[in-house]
C-alpha positions in Angstrom: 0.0 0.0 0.0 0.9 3.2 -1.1 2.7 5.9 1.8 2.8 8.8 -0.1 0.4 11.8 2.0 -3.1 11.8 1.1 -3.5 10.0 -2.5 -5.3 6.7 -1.6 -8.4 5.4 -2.9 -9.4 3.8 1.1 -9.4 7.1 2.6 -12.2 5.6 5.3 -11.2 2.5 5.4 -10.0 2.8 9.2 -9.3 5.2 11.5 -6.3 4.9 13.7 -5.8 5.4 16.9 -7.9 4.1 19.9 -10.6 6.8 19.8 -14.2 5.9 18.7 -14.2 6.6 14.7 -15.9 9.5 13.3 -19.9 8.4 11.9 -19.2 10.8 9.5 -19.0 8.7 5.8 -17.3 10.2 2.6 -20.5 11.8 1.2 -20.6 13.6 4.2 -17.6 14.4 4.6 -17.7 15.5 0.8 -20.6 17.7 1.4 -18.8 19.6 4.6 -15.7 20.3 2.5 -17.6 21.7 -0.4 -19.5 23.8 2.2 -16.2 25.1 3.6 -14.5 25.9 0.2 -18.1 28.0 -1.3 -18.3 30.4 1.7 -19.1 33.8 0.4 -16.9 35.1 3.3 -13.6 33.8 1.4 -14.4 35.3 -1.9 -13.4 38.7 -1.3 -11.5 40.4 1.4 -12.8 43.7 1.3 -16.4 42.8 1.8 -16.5 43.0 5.9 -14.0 40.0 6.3 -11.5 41.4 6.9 -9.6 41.1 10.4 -9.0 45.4 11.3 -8.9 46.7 14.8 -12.6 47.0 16.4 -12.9 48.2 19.8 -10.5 46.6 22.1 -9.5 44.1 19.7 -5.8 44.6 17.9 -6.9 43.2 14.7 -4.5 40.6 12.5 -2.3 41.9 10.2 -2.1 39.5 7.6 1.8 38.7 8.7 0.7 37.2 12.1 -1.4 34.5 10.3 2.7 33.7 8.5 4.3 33.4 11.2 1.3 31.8 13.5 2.8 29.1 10.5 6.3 29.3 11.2 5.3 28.8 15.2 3.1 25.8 14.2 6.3 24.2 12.5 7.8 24.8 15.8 5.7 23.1 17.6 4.8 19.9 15.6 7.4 18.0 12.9 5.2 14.6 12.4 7.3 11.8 12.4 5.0 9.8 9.8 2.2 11.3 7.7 -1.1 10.3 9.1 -2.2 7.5 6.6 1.4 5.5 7.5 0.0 5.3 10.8 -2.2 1.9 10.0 0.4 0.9 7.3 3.3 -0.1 9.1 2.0 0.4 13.0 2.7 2.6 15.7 1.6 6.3 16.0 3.5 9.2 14.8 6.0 10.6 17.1 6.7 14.7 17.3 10.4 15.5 16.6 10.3 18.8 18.1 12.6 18.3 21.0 12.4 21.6 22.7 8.9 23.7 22.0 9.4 26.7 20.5 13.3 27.1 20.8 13.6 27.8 16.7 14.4 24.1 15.7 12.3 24.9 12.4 14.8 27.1 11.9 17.9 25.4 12.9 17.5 21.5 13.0 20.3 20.4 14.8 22.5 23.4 14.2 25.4 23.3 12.1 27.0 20.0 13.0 23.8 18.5 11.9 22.2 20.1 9.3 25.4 22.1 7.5 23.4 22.3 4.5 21.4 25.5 6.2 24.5 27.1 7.3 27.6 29.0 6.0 30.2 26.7 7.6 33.4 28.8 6.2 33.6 30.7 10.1 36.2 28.7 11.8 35.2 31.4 14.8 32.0 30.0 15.2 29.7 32.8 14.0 28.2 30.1 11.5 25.7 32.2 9.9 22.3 30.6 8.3 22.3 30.4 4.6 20.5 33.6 2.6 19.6 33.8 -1.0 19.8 36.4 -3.5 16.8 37.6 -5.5 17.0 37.4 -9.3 16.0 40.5 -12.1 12.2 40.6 -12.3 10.5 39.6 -15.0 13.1 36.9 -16.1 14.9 33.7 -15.7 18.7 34.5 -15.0 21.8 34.1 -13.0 22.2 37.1 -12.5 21.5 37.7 -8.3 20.4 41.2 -7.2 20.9 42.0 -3.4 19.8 42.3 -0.9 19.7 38.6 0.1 16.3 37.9 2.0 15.4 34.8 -0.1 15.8 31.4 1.7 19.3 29.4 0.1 18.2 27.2 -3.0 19.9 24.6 -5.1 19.7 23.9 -8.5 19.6 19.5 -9.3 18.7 17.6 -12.6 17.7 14.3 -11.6 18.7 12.9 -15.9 21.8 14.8 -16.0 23.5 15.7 -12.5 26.4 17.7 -14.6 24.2 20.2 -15.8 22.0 22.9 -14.4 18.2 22.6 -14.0 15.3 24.5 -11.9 15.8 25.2 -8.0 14.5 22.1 -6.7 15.7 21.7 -3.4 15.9 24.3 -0.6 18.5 24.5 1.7 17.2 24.2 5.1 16.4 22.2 7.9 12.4 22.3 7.7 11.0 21.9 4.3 7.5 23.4 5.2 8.6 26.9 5.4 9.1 27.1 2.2 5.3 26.2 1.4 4.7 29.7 0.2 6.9 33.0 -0.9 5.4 34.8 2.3 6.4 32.4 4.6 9.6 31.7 3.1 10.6 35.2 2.9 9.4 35.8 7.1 11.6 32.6 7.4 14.4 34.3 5.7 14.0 37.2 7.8 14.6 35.4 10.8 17.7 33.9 9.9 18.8 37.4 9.2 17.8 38.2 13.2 20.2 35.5 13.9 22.7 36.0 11.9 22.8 39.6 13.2 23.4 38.1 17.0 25.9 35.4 15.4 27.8 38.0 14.2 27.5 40.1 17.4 28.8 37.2 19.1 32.4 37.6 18.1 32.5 40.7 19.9 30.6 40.7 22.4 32.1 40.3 25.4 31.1 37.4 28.1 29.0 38.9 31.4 30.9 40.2 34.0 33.9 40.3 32.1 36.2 41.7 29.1 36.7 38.1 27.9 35.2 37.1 24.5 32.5 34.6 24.0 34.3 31.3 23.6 34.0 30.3 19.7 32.9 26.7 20.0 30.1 28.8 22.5 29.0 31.6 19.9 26.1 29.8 17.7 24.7 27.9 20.8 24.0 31.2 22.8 22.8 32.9 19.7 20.6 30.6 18.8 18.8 30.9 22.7 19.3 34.8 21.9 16.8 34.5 19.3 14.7 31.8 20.4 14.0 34.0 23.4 13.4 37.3 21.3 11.5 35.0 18.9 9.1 33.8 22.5 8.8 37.3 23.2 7.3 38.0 20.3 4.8 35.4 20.2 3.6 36.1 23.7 3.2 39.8 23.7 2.1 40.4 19.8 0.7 37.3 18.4 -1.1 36.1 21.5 -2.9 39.0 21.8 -4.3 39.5 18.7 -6.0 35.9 18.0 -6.3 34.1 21.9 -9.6 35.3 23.8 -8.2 37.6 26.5 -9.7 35.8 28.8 -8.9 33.1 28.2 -5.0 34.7 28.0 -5.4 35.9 31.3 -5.9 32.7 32.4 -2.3 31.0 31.2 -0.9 34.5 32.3 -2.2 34.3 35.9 -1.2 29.8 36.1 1.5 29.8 33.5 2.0 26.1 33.9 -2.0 25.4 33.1 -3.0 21.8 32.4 -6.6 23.2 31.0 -7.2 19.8 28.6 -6.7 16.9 30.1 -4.6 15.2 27.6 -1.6 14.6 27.9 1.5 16.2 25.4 1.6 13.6 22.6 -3.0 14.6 22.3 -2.6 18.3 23.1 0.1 17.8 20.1 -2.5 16.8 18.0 -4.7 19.1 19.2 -2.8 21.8 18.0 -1.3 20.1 14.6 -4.9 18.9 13.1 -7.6 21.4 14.5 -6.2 25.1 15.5 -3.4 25.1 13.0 -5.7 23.5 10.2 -8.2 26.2 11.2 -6.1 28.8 11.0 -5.9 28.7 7.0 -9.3 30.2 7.6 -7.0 33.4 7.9 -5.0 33.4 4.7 -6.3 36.4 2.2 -7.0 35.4 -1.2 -4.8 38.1 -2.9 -2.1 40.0 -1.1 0.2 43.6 -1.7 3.6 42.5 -1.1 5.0 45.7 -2.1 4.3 49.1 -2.9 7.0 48.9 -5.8 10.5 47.6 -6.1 13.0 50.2 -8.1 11.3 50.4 -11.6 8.6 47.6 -10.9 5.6 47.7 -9.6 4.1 44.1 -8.9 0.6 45.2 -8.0 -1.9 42.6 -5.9 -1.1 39.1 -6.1 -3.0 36.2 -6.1 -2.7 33.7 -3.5 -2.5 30.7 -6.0 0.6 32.8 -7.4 2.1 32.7 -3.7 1.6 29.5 -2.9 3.4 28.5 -6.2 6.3 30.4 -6.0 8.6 27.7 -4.2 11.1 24.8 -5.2 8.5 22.5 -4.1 5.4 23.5 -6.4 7.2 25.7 -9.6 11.0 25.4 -9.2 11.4 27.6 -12.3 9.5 30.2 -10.9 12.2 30.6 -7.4 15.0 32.2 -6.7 12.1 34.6 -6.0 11.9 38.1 -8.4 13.0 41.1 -7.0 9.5 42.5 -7.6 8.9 40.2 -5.3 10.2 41.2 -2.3 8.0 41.9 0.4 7.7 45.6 2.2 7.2 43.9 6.1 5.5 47.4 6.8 2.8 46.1 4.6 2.2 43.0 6.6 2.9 43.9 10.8 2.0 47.0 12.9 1.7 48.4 15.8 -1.4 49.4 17.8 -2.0 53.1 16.4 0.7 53.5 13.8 -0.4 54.8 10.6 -0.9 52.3 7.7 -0.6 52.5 3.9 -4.1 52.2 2.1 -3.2 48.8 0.8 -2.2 47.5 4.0 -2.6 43.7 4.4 -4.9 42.4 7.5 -5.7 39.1 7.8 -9.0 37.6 7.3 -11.3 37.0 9.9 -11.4 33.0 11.5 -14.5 31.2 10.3 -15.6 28.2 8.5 -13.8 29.7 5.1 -11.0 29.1 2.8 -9.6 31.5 0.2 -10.3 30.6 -3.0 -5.9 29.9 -3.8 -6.3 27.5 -0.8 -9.0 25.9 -3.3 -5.6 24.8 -5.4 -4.7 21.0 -5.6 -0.8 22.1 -4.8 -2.6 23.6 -1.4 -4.0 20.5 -0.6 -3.8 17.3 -2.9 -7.1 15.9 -3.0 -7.6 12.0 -1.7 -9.7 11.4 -4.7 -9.8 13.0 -8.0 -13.4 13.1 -7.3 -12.5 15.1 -4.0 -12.7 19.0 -4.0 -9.4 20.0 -3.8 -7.3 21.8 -1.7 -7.2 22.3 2.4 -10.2 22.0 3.4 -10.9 18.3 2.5 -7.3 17.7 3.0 -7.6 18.9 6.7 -10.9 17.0 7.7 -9.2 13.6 6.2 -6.4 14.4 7.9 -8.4 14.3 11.4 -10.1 11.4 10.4 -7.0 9.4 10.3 -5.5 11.0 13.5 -8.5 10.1 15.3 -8.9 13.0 17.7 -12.1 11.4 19.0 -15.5 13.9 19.6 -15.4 17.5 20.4 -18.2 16.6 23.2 -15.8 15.2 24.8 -12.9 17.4 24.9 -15.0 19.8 26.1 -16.4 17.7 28.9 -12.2 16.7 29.6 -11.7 20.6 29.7 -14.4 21.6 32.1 -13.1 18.9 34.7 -9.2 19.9 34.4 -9.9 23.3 34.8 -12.4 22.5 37.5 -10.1 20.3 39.2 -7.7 23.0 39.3 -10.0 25.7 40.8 -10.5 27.2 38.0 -13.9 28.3 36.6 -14.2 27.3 32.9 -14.4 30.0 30.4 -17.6 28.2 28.7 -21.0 26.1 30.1 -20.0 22.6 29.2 -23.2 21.2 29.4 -24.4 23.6 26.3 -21.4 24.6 24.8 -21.2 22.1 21.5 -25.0 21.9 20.7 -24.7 25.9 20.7 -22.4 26.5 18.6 -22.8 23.5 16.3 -26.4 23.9 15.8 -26.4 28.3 15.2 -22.7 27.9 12.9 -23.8 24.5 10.9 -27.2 26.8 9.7 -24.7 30.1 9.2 -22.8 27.8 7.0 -25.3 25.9 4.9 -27.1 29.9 4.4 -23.8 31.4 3.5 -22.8 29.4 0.5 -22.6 30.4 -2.6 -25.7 29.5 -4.5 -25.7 26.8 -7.2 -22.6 25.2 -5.0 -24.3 23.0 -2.2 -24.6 19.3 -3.1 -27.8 17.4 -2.0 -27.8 16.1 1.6 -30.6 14.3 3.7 -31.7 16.2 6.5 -30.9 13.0 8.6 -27.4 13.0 7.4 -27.3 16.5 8.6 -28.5 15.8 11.5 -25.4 13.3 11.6 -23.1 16.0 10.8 -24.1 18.6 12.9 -23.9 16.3 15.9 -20.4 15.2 15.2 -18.6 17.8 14.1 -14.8 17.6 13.3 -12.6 19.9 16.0 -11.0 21.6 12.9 -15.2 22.6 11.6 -16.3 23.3 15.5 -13.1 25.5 15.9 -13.9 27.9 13.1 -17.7 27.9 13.9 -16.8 28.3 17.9 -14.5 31.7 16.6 -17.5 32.8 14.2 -19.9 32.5 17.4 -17.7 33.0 20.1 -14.6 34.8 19.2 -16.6 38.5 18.6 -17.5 37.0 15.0 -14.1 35.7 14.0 -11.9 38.2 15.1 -10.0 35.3 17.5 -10.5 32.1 17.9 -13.0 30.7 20.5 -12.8 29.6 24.2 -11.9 26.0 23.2 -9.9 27.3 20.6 -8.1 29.5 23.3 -7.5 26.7 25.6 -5.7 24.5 23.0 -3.4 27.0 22.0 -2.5 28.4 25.2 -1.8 24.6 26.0 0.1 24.0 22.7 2.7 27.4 23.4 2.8 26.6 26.8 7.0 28.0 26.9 5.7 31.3 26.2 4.3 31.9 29.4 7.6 31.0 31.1 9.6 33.5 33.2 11.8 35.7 31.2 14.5 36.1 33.7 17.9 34.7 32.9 18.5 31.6 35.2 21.4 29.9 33.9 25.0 31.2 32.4 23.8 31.0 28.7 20.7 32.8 29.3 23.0 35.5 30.3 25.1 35.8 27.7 22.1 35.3 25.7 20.6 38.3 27.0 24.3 39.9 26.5 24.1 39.4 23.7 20.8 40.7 22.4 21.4 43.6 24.5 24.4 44.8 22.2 22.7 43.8 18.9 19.6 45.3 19.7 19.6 47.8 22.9 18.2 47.4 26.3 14.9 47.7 25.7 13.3 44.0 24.8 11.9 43.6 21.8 8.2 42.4 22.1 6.8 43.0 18.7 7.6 42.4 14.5 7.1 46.2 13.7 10.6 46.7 16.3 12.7 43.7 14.9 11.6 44.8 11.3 12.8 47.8 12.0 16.1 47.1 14.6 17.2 44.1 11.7 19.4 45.3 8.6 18.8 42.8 6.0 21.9 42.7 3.5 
């Protein structure tokens, strides 16, 4: 039986895991898909959907929802693709060893993974790989700086002498370079570390005049960043997506059990419900740029976006230079002024864009299959088997309970509320002409055994002040899932001192805790 991700003909043949299988069958799973991917609330984001500041709220700039991505491939690096799972035995395994310490970024630093790095420092200041942008418009060799692309390779598979398109990308975590947006944020973020490598070579060790030893330099910038990187999620991401309430919580009990499942479940928690329903987010046309030198790029389609990358159009990568992206487009601060074209996210809800529609955003299980993430996410949780939503929520109530803490929903009515009210929001909302036939009995069936990924996005819709952050069960799961970030900042050991040292003479005294101040503190070259 085939291994490769998602292209089987017995999609529900089996669940695995130990959790009661879904009732829901392929027609109905068909019909909840199609319902996602015709929502009139994807088809244009300037008709309401969009996710601005309103009253309290921040809002989501659209370059939270990237690197909510980046912190997602953090947290979870499956060890097996789901469908494996009842192919040769076991259960995927998580390789993230450390939550949220950058390992996306780095693998196993440059020892391990020397592909990602530029290994010609014998001081130690091994930098992460950049790559150079090539002339608009046209294939060449030419390179253009500055160099804010991720590293790429060219390889012909029929004749290794000669050259061919950029097929393989030099770094440790393959995912981030799904799309050009997330790719470039990723190369951005090797630039913040090489600017604390290169620090490192003069920056003196705590206490002292002596130098930071060489064989010490990468480790301690690597925690520099990491650290600045946590900082970043905790006090501008979090707030702009997690109920504050429900962040006021974690803040107040930073080492929170709120699910009662243990890490390997809250893993999957996280990997196949809120970070599947945070595509929900993704705009389906973007401004990267207000003009680079003599070009002017104009809006781009997502499908554009999502192709430019070794993995989907080779030829198309290293990226254009019309292509590079203006940050100031994509992450603000509360209150600064913004460009008219200025990029917020879309709203959560039971959505996707029309480029996540695109087979290379999702490959369908069956050619008869609507393509793309939404039916690619629901199969997905079918073959993880996160067992019902009623009873998460029932698991939640009693941890918090157990723990003295009053839970931020009424358990007893929570699912039937919001399945009931979103499941009739969603049928209304679709597009006309685009609904396939259903029973009402099968309906029923669906409505009362919703996947997490669907009840997430309806619980936002309901719950979450109409989409502008995810729900109460939403919030728990990913206040669980970034646990780290909650931490206490102080230094404890010696290399979160010279960590700290060491961002302090890169980047001042004052901690960073947002993207529009690294943006603006980080020289890319």
């Amino acid at each position: 039986m085939s291994h490769r991700d998602l292209e089987i003909d017995d999609v529900f043949a089996a669940t695995s895991g130990t959790s009661q299988p879904s009732p829901l069958t392929e027609e109905m799973t068909v019909y909840l898909a199609t319902l996602l991917n015709n929502n009139n609330s994807s088809t244009d984001a300037r008709k309401g959907f969009l996710n601005a500041p309103s009253g309290s709220h921040l809002g989501v700039p659209a370059g939270y929802s990237y690197l909510f991505q980046l912190a997602g491939h953090d947290l979870v690096f499956s060890s097996l693709v789901p469908r494996s799972f009842d192919d040769i035995g076991g259960r995927s395994q998580n390789l993230r060893q450390e939550k949220l310490a950058l390992e996306t970024l780095f693998g196993g630093g440059p020892i391990v993974c020397p592909h990602a790095f530029d290994m010609n420092h014998a001081d130690g200041t091994h930098q992460l790989r950049l790559g150079k942008f090539r002339p608009a418009g046209h294939m060449s060799d030419d390179r253009l700086a500055p160099a804010a692309d991720l590293p790429r390779n060219r390889y012909n598979a029929d004749s290794p002498g000669s050259d061919g398109p950029f097929t393989d990308v030099l770094i440790p975590d393959s995912r981030n370079d799904d799309n050009n947006i997330l790719a470039q944020l990723t190369a951005f973020f090797h630039a913040v570390y090489n600017t604390l490598v290169a620090q490192s070579a003069t920056t003196p060790m705590p206490g002292t005049q002596d130098p930071i030893p060489p064989h010490h330099r990468a480790r301690v910038a690597r925690l520099a960043t990491a650290r600045l990187y946590r900082r970043i999620l905790r006090h501008d991401l979090l707030p702009r997506i997690m109920p504050a309430d429900v962040l006021a919580l974690f803040d107040s009990t930073p080492a929170l059990a709120p699910l009662g499942r243990n890490a390997a479940e809250t893993n999957d928690l996280f990997a196949y419900g809120i970070a599947r329903m945070a595509h929900s987010m993704v705009r389906p046309e973007y401004m990267l740029n207000n003009g680079v030198g003599d070009h002017d790029l104009g809006e781009v389609d997502l499908r554009k976006i999502i192709n430019h990358s070794s993995l989907h159009e080779p030829g198309m990568v290293p990226t254009p230079i019309d292509w590079k992206i203006d940050w100031n487009l994509f992450f603000t601060a509360p209150g600064a002024p913004l460009a008219d074209n200025f990029n917020w996210a879309i709203r959560f809800g039971p959505h996707t864009a029309d480029g996540m529609t695109l087979p290379t955003a999702g490959k369908p299980t069956k050619a008869t299959y609507p393509a793309g993430t939404a039916m690619r996410d629901l199969v997905r949780e079918k073959w993880i088997g996160l067992g019902r939503v009623q009873d998460l929520i029932q698991a939640a109530a009693a941890a918090l309970t157990a723990q003295g803490i009053a839970t931020p929903f009424d358990a007893a009515t929570h699912y039937d509320r919001i399945a009931n009210a979103g499941m009739a929001t969603l049928e209304a909302a679709v597009r006309p002409g685009h609904k396939p036939p259903m029973s009402d009995a099968n309906k029923a069936i669906i409505t009362a055994n919703l996947p997490l990924v669907t009840f997430l996005a309806l619980e936002a819709q309901i719950d979450g002040s109409n989409g502008a952050t995810y729900g109460p069960l939403g919030g728990l799961i990913l206040g669980a899932s970034f646990g780290p970030v909650f931490a206490d900042d102080t230094p404890t050991r010696t290399d979160d001192h010279i960590a700290l040292a060491l961002e302090h003479a890169a980047y001042g005294t004052a901690l960073i805790r947002d993207m529009p101040t690294l943006i603006a503190a980080t020289e890319i070259t």
